[in-house]
C-alpha positions as CSV (number, residue, x, y, z in Angstrom):
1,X,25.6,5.3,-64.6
2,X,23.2,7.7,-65.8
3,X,19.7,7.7,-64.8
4,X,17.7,5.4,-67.0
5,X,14.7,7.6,-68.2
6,X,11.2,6.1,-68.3
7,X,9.5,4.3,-71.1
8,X,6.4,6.5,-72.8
9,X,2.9,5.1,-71.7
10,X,0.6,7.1,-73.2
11,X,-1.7,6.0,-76.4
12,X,-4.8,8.0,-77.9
13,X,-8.0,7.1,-78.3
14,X,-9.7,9.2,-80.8
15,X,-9.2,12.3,-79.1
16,X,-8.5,11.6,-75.7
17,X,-4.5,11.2,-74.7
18,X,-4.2,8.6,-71.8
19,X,-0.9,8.9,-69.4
20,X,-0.9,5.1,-69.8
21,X,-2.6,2.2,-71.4
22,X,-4.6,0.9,-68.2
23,X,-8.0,1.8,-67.7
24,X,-10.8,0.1,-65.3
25,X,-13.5,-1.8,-66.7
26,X,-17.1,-0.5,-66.5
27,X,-18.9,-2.3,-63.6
28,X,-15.4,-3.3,-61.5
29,X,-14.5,0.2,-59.8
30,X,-18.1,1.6,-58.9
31,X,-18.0,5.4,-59.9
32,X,-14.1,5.9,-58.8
33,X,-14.3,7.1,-55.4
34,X,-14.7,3.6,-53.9
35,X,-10.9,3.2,-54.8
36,X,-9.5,6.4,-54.0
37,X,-8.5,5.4,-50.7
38,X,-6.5,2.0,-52.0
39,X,-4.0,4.7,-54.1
40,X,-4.0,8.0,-56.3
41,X,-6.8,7.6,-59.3
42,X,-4.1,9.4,-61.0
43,X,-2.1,7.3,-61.8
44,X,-4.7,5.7,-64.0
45,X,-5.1,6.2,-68.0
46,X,-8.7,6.6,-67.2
47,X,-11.5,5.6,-65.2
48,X,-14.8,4.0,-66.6
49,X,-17.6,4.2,-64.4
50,X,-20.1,1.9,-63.7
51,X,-23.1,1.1,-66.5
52,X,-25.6,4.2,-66.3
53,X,-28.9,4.2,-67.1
54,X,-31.2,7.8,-68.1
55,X,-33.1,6.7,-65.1
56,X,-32.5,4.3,-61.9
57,X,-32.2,0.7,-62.5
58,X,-32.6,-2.2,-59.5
59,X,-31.2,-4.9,-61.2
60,X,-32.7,-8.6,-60.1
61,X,-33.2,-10.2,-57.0
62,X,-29.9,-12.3,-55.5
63,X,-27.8,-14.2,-55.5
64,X,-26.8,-12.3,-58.2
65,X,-22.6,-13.4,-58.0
66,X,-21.3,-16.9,-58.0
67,X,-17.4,-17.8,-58.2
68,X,-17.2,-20.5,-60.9
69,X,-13.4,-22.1,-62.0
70,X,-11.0,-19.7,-62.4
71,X,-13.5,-16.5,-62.8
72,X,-16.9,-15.4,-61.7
73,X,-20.5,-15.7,-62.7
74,X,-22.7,-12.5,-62.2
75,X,-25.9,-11.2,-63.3
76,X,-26.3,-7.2,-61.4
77,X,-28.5,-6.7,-64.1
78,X,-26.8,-3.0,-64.8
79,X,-28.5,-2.2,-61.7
80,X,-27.5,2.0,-61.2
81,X,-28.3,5.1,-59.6
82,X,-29.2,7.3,-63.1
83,X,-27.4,9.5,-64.8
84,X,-29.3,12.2,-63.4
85,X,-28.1,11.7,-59.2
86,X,-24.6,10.7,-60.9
87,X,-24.1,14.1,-62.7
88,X,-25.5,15.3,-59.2
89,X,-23.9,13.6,-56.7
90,X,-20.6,11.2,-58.4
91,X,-19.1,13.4,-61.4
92,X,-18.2,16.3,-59.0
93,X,-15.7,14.1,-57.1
94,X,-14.1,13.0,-60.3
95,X,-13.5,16.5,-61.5
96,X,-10.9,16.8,-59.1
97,X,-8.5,14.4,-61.4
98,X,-6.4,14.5,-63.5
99,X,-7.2,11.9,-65.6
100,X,-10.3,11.1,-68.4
101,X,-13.3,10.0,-67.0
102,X,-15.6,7.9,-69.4
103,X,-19.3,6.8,-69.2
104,X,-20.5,3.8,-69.6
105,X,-24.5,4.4,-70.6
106,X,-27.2,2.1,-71.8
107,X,-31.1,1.9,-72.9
108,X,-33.3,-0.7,-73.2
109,X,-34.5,1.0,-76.8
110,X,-33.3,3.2,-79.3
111,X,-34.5,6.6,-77.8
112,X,-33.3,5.7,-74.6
113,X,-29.7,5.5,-75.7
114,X,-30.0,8.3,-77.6
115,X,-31.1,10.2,-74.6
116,X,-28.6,9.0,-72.0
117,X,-25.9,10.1,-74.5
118,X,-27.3,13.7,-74.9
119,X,-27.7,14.0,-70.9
120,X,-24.1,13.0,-70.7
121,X,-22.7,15.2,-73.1
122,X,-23.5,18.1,-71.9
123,X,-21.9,17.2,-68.3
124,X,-18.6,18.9,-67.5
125,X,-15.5,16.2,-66.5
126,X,-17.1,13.9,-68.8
127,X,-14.7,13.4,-70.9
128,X,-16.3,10.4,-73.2
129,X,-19.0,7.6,-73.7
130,X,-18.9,3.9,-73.8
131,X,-22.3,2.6,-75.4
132,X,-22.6,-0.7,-73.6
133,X,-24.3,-2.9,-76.4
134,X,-23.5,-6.1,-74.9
135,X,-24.7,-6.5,-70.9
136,X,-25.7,-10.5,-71.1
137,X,-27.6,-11.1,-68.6
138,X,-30.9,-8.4,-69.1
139,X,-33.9,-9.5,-70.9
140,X,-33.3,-11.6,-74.1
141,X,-35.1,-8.4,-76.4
142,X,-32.5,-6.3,-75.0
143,X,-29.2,-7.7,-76.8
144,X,-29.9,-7.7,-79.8
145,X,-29.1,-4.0,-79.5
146,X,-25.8,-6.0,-79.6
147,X,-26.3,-9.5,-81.9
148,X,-27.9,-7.7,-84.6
149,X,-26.2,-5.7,-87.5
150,X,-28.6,-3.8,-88.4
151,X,-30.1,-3.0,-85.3
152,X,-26.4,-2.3,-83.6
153,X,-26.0,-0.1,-86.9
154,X,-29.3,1.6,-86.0
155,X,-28.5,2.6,-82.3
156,X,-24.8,3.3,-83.4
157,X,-25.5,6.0,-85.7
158,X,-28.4,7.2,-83.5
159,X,-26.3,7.9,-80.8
160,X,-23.4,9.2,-82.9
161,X,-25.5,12.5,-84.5
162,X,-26.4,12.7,-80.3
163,X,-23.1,13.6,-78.9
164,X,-19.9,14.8,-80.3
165,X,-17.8,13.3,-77.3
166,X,-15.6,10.4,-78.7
167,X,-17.7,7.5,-78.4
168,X,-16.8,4.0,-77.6
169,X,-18.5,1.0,-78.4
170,X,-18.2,-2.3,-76.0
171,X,-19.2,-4.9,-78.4
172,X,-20.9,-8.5,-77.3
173,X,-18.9,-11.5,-77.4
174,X,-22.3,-13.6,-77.7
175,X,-21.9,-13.3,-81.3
176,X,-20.9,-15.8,-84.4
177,X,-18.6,-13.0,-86.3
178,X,-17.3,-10.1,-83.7
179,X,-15.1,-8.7,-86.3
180,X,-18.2,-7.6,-88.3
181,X,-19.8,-6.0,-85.5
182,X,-16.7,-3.8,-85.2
183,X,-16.9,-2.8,-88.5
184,X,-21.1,-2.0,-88.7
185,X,-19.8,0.5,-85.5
186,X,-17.4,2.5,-87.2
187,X,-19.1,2.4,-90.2
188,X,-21.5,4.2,-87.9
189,X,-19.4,6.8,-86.6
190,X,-17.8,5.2,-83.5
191,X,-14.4,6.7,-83.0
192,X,-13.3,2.8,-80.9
193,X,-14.5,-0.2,-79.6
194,X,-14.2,-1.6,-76.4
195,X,-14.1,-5.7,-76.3
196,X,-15.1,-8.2,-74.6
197,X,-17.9,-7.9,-72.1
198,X,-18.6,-11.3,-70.2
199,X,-19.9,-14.6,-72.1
200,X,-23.2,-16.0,-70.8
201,X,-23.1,-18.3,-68.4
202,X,-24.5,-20.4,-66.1
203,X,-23.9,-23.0,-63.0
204,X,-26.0,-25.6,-61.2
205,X,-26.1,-26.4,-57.4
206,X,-26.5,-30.2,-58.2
207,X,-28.0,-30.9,-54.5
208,X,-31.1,-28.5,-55.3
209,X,-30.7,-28.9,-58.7
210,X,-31.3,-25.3,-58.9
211,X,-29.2,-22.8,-61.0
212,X,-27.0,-20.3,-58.5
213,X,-28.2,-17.1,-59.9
214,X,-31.4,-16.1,-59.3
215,X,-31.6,-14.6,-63.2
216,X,-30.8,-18.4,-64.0
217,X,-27.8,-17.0,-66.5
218,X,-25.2,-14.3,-65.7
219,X,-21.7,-13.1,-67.5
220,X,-18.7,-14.8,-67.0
221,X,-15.5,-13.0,-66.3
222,X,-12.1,-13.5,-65.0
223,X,-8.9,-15.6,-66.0
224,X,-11.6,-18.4,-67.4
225,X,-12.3,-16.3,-70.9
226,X,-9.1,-14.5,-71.1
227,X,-8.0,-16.8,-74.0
228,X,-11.3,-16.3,-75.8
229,X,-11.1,-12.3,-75.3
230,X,-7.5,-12.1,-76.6
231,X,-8.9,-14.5,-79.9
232,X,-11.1,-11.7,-80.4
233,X,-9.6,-8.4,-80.3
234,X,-6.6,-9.6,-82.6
235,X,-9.7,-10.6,-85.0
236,X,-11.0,-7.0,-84.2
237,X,-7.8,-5.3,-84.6
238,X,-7.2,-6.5,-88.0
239,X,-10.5,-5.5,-89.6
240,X,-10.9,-1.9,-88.2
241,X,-8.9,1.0,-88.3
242,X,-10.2,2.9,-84.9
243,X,-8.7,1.9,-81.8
244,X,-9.7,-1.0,-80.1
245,X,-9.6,-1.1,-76.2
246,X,-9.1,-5.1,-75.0
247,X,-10.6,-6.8,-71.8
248,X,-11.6,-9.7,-70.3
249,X,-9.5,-12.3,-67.7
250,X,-6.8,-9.6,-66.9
251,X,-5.5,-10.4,-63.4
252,X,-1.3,-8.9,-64.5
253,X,1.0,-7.3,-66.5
254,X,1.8,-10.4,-68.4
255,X,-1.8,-10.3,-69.1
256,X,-2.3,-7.3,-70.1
257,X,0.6,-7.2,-72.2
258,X,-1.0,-10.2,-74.9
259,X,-4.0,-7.8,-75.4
260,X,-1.3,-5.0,-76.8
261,X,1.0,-7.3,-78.5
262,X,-2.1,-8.3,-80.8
263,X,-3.2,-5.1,-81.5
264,X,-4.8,-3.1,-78.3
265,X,-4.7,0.6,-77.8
266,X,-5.2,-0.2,-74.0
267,X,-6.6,-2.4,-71.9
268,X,-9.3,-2.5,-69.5
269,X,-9.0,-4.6,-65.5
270,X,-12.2,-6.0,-64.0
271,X,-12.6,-8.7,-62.4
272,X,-9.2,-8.4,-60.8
273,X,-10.5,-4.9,-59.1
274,X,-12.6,-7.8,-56.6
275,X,-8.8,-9.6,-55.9
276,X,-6.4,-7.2,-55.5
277,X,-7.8,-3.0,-55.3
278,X,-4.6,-2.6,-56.2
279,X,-4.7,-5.0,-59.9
280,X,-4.3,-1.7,-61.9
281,X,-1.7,0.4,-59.9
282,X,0.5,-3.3,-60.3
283,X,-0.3,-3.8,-64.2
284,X,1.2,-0.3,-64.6
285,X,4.3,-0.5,-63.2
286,X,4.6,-4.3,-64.5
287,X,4.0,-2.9,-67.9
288,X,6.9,-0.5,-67.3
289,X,9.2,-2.8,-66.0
290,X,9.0,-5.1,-69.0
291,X,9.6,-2.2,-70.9
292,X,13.0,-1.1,-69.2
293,X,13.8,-4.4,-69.4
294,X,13.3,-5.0,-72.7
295,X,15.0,-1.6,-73.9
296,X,11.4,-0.8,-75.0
297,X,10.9,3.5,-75.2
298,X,7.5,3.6,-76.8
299,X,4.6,1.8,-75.6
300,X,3.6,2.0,-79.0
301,X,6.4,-0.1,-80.5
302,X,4.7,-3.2,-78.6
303,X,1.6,-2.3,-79.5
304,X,0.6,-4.5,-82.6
305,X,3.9,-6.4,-82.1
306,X,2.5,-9.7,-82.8
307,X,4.7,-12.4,-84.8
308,X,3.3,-14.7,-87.2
């Protein structure tokens, strides 16, 4: 018998070309080097770093995490270092790979998005920008960045005339109609989006009667809203044309596999990074298992697959 020649992995996203369809969800994998030593970044489709911020952020006091049924409550806040000690002392580590690197960037107003994205795009080994839109457990004022049409429109094409890197959008799931959101965004100029971030939550210690977080709310991930997040990207996938990237409750390659069948580019793995340091290097090769088995050459033949 012949040697069975591997399935094709990669997908684009605007105008990035990723070896695979996996990448690691912003917030999950620190700024990359904190998983180097677990296996070779890569073998990744790309990395996204952890939320940045034009200058340092603290985040609130703890507890900040709380496990909850079948997923995890957190409320970090988007606490980060700044873009300015990342470009300084995180982006030259990643250079060394061979693989995309995107930022995940925010602002508590207009100006302040539109000035992480212009510090970011002039950095060399960044390769793109996610504009997180959709963190749920800052200050209420704060998302409707993300809630809001017209403001999301605003900051959108704000941020779009500040950087000619391909630009993602990671929309809010806190919101009555998520396929309209997509659309205000690339109406805007966004080249994909980037769905879902966590749904606000929140959990009681019933002998204190106090809530578990010290922010009182925090984001739910994990297996718990994987249902919910594959709901939405099919709804997202049939209203815009740019690519969308899927996430939320990926733990395996069966997982990840629903998000392309109804319409993913790729796919994003957080909260399984805290299980397993290994979650992404094991979706891969599950993915191309279930390929060879399946007589599947194309990753792109299962994306969008989805009978109805």
């Amino acid at each position: 018998m012949g040697i069975i020649p591997k399935p094709n992995h990669s997908v684009q996203i605007a105008s990035l070309r990723l070896k695979n369809p996996v990448i690691t969800a912003s917030g999950t994998f620190g700024y990359g080097e904190e998983y180097a030593e677990f296996f070779d970044l890569n073998s990744l489709g790309a990395i996204v770093v952890k939320g940045l911020s034009a200058t340092p952020r603290k985040g609130p006091p703890p507890p900040r995490i709380v496990e909850t049924s079948s997923g995890m409550l957190n409320a970090i806040g988007l606490q980060n270092i700044g873009i300015p000690a990342f470009l300084k002392e995180k982006l030259p580590y990643l250079r060394q790979f061979d693989i995309p690197v995107i930022v995940n960037f925010f602002g508590d107003s207009v100006q302040e998005y539109v000035r992480a994205a212009e510090l970011l795009s002039d950095a060399e080994g960044v390769h793109a920008l996610e504009m997180n839109v959709s963190c749920p457990n800052k200050e209420a004022g704060w998302c409707i960045f993300g809630t809001d049409p017209a403001t999301l429109r605003h900051v959108a094409s704000e941020v779009r005339r500040a950087t000619n890197l391909p630009l993602i959008v990671k929309l809010s799931p806190n919101v009555t109609n998520i396929a309209l959101m997509a659309k205000v965004v690339e109406d805007s100029g966004a080249d994909a989006v980037s769905l879902i971030n966590t749904l606000t939550g929140m959990c009681v210690e019933i002998e204190t009667r106090k809530p578990m977080l010290a922010n009182i709310t925090g984001g739910l991930s994990g297996p718990a809203i994987k249902p919910v997040a594959v709901r939405m990207v099919w709804e997202v996938c049939k209203s815009v044309g740019i690519p969308v990237i899927g996430m939320g409750g990926i733990m395996n390659f069966r997982d990840a596999l629903e998000f392309l069948i109804v319409g993913a580019k790729a796919i994003a793995v957080g909260t399984a990074n805290f299980v397993n340091p290994l979650a992404t290097i094991e979706i891969i090769k599950g993915i191309e298992d279930f390929m060879i088995s399946e007589g599947i050459n194309d990753i792109n033949q299962l994306i969008g697959s989805l009978k109805v």
